[in-house]
Structures are given as C-alpha cells and as structure tokens.
MDAnalysis code that builds the backbone (N, CA, C; Angstrom):
import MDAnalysis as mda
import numpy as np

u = mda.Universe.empty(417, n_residues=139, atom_resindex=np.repeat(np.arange(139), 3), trajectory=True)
u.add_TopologyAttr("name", ["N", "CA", "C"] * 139)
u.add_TopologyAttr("resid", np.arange(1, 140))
u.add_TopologyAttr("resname", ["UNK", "UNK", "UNK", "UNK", "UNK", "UNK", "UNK", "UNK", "UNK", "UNK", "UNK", "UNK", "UNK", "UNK", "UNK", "UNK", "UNK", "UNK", "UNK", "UNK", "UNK", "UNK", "UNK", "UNK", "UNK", "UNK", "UNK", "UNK", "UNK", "UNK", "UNK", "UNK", "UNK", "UNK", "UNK", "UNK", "UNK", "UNK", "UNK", "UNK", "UNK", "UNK", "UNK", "UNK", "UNK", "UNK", "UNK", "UNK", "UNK", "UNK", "UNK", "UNK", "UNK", "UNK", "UNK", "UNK", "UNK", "UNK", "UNK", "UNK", "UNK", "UNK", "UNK", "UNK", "UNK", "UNK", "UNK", "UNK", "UNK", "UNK", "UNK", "UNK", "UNK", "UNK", "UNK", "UNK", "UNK", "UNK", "UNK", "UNK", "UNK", "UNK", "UNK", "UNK", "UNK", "UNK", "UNK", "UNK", "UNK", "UNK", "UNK", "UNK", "UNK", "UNK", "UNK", "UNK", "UNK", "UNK", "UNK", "UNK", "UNK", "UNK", "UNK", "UNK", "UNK", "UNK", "UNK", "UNK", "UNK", "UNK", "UNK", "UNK", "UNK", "UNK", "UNK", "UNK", "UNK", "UNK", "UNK", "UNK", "UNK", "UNK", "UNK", "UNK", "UNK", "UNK", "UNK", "UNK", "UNK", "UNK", "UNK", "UNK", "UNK", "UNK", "UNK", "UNK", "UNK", "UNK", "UNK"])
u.atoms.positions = np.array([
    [0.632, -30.151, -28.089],
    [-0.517, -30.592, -27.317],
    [-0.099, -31.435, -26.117],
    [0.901, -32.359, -26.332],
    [0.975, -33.293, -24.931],
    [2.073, -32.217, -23.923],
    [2.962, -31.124, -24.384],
    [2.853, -30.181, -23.011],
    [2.203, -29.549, -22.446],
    [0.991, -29.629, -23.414],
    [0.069, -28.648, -22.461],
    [-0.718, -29.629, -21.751],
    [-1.199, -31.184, -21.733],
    [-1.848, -32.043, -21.192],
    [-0.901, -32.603, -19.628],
    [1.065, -32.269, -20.101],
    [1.888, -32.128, -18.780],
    [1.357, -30.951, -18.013],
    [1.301, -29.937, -18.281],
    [1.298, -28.733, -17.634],
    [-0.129, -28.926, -16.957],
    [-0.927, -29.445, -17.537],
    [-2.494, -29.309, -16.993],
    [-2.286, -30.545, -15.717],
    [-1.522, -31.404, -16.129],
    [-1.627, -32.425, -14.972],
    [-1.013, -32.236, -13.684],
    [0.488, -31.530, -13.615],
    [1.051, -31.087, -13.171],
    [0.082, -30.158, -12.123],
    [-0.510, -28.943, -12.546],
    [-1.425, -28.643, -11.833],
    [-2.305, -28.846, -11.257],
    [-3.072, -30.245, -11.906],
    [-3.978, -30.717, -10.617],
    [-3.697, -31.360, -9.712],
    [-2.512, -32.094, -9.908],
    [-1.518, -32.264, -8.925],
    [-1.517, -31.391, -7.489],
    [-0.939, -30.237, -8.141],
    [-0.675, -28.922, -7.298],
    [-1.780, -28.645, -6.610],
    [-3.026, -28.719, -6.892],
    [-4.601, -28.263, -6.638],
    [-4.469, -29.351, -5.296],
    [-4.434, -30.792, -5.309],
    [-4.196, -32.143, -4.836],
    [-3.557, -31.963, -3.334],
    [-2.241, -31.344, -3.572],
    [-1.315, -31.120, -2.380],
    [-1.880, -29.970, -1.700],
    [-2.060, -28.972, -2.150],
    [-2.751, -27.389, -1.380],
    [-3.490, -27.951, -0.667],
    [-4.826, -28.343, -1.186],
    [-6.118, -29.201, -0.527],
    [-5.686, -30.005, 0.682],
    [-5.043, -30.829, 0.253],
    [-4.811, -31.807, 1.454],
    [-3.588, -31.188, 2.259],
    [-2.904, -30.000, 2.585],
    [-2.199, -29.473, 2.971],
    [-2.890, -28.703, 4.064],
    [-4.134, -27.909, 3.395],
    [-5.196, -26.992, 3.794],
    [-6.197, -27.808, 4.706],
    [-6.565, -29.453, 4.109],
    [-7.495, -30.172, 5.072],
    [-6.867, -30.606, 6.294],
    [-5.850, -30.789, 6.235],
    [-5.092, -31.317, 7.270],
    [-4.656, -30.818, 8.224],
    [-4.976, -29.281, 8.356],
    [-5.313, -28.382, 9.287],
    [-6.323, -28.258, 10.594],
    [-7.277, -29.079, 9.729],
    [-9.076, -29.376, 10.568],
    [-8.630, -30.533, 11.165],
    [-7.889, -31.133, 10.671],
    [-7.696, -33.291, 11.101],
    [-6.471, -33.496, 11.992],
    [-5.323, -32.668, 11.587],
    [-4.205, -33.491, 12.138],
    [-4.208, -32.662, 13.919],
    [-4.937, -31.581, 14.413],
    [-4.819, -31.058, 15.441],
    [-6.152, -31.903, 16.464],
    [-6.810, -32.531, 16.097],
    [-8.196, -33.443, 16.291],
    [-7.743, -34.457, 17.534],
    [-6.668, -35.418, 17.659],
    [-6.050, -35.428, 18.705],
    [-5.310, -35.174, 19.659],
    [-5.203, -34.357, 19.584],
    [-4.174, -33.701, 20.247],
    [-5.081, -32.928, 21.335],
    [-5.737, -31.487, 20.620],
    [-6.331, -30.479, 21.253],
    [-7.305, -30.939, 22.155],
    [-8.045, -31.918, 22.336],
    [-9.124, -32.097, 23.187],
    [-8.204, -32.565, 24.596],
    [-7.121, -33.673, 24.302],
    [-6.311, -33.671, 25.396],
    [-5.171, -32.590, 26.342],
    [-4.676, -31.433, 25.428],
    [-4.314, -30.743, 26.280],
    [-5.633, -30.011, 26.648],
    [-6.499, -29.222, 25.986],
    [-7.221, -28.516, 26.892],
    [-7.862, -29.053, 27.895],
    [-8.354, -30.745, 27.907],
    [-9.223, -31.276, 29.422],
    [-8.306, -31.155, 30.394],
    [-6.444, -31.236, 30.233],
    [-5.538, -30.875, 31.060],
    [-5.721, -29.762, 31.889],
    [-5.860, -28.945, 31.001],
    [-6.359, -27.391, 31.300],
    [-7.446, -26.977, 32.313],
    [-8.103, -28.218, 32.516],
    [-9.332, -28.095, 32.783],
    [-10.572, -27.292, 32.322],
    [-10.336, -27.397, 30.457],
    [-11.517, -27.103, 29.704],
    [-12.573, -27.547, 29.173],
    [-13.872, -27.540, 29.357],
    [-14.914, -28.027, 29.401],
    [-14.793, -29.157, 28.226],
    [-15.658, -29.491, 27.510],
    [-15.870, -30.615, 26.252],
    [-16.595, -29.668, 25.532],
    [-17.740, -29.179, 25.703],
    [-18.413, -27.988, 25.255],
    [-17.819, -26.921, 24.476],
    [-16.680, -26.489, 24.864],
    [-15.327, -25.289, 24.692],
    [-14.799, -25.804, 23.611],
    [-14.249, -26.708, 23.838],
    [-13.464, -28.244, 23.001],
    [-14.193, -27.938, 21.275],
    [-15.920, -28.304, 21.903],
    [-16.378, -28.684, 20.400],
    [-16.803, -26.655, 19.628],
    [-16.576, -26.119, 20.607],
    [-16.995, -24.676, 19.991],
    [-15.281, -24.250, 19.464],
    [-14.353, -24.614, 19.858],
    [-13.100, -24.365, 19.120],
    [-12.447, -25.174, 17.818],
    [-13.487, -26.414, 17.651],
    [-13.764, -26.980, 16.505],
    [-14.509, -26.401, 15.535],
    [-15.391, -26.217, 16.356],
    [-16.580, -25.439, 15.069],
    [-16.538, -24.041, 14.542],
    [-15.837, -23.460, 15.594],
    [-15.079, -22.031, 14.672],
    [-14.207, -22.023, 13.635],
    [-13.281, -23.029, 13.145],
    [-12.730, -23.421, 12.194],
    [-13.554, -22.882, 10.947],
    [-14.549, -23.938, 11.086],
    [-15.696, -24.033, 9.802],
    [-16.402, -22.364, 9.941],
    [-16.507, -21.821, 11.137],
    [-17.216, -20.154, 11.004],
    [-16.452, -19.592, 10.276],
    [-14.985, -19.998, 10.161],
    [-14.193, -18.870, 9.557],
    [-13.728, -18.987, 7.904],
    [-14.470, -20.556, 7.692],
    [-14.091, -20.626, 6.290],
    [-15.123, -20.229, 5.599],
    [-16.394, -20.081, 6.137],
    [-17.393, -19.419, 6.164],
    [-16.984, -18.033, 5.384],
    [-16.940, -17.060, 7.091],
    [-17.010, -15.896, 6.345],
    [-15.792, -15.387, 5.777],
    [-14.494, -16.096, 5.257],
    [-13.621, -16.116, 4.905],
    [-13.698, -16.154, 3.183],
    [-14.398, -17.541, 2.816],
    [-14.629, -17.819, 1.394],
    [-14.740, -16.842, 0.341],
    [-16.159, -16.207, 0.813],
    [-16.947, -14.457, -0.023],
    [-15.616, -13.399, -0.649],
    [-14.765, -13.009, 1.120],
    [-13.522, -12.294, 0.557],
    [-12.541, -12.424, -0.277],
    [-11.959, -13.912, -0.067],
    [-11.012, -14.867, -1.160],
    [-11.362, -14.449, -2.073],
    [-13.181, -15.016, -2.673],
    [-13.706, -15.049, -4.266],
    [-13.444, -13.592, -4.755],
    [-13.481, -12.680, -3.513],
    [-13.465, -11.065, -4.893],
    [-11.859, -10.861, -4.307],
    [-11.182, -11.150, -3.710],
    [-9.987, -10.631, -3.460],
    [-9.056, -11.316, -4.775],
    [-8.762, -12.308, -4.846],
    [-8.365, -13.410, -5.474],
    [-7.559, -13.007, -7.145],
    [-8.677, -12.283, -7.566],
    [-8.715, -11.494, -8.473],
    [-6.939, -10.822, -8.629],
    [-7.227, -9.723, -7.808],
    [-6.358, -8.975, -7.267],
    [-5.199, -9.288, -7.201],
    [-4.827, -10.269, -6.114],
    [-3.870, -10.838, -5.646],
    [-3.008, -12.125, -5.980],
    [-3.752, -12.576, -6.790],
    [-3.405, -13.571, -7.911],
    [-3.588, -14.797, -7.278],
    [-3.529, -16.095, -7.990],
    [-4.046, -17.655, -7.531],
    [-3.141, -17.311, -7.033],
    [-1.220, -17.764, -7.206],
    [-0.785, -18.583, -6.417],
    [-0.246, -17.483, -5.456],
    [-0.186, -16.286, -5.284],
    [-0.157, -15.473, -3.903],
    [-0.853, -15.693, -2.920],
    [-2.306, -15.819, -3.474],
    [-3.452, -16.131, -2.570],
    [-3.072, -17.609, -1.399],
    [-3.122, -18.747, -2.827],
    [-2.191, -20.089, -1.305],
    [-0.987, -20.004, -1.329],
    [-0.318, -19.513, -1.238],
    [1.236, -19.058, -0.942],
    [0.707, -18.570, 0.352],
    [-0.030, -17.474, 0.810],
    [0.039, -16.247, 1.722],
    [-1.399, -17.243, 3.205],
    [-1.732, -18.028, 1.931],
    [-3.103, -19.163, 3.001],
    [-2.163, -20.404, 3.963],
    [-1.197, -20.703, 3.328],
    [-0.102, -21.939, 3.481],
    [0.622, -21.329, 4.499],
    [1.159, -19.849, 4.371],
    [2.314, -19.489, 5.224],
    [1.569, -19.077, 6.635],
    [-0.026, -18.261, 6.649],
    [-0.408, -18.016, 7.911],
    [-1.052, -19.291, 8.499],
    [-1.541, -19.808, 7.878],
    [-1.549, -21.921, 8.741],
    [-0.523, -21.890, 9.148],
    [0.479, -21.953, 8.773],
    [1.655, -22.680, 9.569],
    [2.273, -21.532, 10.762],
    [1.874, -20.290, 10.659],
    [2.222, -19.783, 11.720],
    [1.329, -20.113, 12.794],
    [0.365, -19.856, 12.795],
    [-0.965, -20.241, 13.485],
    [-0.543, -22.107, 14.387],
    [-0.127, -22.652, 13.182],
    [-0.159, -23.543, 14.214],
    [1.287, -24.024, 15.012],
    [2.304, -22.762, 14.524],
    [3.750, -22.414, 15.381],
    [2.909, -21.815, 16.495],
    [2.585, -21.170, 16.605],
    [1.807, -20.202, 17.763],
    [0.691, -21.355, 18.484],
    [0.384, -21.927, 18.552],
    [-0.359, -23.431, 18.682],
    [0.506, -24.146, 19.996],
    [1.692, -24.298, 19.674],
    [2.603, -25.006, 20.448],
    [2.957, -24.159, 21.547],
    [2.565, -22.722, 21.803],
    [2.735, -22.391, 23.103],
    [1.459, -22.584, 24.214],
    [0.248, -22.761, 23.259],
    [-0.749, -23.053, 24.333],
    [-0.368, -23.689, 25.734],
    [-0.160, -24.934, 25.817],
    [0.721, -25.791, 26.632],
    [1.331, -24.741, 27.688],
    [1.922, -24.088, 27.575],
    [2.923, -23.502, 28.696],
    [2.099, -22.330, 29.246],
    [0.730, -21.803, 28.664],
    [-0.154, -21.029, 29.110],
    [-0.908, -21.448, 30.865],
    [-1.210, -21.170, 31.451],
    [-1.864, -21.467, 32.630],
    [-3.360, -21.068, 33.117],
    [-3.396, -19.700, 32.281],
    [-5.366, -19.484, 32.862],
    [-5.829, -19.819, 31.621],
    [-7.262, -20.125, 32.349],
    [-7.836, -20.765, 31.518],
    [-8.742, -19.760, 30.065],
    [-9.032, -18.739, 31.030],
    [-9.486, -17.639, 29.937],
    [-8.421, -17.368, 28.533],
    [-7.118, -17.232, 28.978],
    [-6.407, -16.924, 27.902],
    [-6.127, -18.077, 27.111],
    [-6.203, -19.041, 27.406],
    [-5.667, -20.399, 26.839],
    [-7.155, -20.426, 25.845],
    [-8.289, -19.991, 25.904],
    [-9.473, -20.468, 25.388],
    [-9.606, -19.027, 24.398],
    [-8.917, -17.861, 24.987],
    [-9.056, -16.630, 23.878],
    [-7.885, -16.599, 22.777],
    [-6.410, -17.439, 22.796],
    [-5.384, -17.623, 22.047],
    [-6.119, -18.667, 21.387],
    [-6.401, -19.598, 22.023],
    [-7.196, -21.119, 20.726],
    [-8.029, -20.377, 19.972],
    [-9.473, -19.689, 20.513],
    [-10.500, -19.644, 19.496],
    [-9.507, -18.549, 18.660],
    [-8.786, -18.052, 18.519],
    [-8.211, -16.814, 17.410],
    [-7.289, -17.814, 16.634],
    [-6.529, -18.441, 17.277],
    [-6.003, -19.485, 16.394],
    [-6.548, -20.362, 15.390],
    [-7.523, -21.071, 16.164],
    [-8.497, -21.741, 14.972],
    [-9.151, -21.055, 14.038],
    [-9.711, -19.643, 14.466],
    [-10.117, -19.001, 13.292],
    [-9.180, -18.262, 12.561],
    [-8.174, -18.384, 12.765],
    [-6.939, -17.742, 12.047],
    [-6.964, -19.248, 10.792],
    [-6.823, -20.165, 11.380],
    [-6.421, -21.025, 10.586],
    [-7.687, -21.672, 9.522],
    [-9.061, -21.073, 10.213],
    [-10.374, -21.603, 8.972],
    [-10.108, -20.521, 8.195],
    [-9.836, -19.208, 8.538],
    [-9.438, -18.141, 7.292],
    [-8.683, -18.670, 6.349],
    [-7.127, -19.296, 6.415],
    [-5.854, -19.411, 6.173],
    [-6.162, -20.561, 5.268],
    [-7.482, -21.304, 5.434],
    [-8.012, -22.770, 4.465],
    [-8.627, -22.112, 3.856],
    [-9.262, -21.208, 4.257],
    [-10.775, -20.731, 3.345],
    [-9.914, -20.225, 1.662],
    [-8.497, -19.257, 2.361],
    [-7.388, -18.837, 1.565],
    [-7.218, -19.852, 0.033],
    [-6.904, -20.817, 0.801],
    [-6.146, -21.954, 0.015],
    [-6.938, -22.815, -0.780],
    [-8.505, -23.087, 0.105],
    [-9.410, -24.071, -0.773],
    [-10.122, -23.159, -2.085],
    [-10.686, -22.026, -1.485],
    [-11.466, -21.551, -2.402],
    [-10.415, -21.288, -3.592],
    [-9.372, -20.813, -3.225],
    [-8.668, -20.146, -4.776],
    [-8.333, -22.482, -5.690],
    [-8.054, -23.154, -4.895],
    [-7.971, -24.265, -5.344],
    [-9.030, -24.693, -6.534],
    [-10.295, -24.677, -5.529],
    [-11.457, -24.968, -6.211],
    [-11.644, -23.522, -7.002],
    [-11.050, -22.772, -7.625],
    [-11.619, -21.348, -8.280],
    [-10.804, -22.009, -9.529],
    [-9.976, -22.317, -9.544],
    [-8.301, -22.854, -10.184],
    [-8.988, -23.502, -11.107],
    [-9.624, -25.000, -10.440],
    [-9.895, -26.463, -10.855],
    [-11.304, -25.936, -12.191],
    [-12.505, -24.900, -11.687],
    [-13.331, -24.718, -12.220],
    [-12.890, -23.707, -13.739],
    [-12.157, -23.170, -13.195],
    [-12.039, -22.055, -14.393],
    [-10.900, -22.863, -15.180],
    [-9.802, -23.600, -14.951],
    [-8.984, -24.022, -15.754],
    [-9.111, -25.319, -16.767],
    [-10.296, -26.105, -15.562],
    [-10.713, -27.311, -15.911],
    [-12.122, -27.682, -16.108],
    [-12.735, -26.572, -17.121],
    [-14.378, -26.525, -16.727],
    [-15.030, -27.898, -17.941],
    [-14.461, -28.652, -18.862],
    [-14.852, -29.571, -19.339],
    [-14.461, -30.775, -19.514],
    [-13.328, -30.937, -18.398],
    [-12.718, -32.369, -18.033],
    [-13.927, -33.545, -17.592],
    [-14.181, -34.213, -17.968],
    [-15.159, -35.491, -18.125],
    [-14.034, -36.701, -17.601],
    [-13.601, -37.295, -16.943],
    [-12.927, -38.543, -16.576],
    [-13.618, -39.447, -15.994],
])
C-alpha cells in the first residue's frame, strides 16, 4: 500500500510540473511580446487579439485531445503538447528579425495558436489524468 500512495504522489507531482510548464506559455511571453511588436509598429488592438487567440485555440483544441487521448495515450499526448510549445516558441525568436508588418502579425497569430493547441494538449490530458486516477481524493 505505501508504494502505491509513492507512485500516486509522484504523479501528481508530474500533473503539477506539465500544468505549470503548459501555463507558462500564456505568462512568461506577456512581457516581452507587446514590446517587440509596438517596435514593429503594431497596433495594441493586434497585441490583445494575439493574446486572445491563445485561449481560441485551447478552446477548439480541448474537444479533440478528450477523444484523441484515448488513442494516443496520456503521456504521448504531453510528451507531443510539451515538444510543439517549445518549438513554437523556438520559432518565436525569429519574429524580431522579420520586417513587414503583415507577416510578423500572420507568423505570431499561428504561433500563438500553435501554442493554445500545444496547452490545450497538455492541460486537458493533465486534468483527464487527475479525474480518472484521482476521483476520491478528499484533502
């Protein structure tokens, strides 16, 4: 009994780091991006619609996860959510050296919604994890 109470902890652990791996996607780019794009000379307006596509994409992202998930197993699912975030935001760091403004605003919005997919990936199978593994934990 107390390896299986390691093993259970161990994993919410794991649930713990994904999450905040996955949130920190929406937060840690929050200063940054509004200052290169006003560089750019991109509106504030632009700014907050390349924020809010994030959240469109975890949106219609979530639905697919829940029946894909299945399939593809928990930890493939954030394995494969973890690895396209981090490309997404390798590909991020060339914005900067871009110059028109159209393309700089059609590489961001695909980026950000690359990367609300790439959370949607990682949270939902998290929270799918926590419910089905841990459905009568009371603490």
């Amino acid at each position: 009994m107390l390896h299986i109470e390691k093993m259970l902890e161990r994993k919410i652990v794991w649930i713990m780091i994904c999450t905040l791996i996955s949130n920190s996607a929406y937060a840690l780019i929050a200063p940054f991006l509004p200052l290169e794009f006003k560089d750019a000379g991109i509106s504030g307006q632009m700014i907050g619609l390349m924020f809010a596509i994030y959240s469109v994409a975890v949106i219609i992202a979530s639905p697919f996860v829940g029946k894909t998930v299945v399939y593809v197993g928990r930890t493939n699912m954030i394995s494969l959510g973890i690895a396209i975030m981090g490309l997404a935001f390798i590909f991020f760091g060339f914005i900067p050296s871009m110059e028109d403004q159209s393309t700089i605003l059609t590489v961001g919005f695909i980026l950000r919604f690359i990367q609300g997919g790439s959370s949607a990936f990682v949270q939902t199978t998290c929270y799918s994890i926590a419910t089905n593994d841990f459905p009568d934990r009371k603490e």
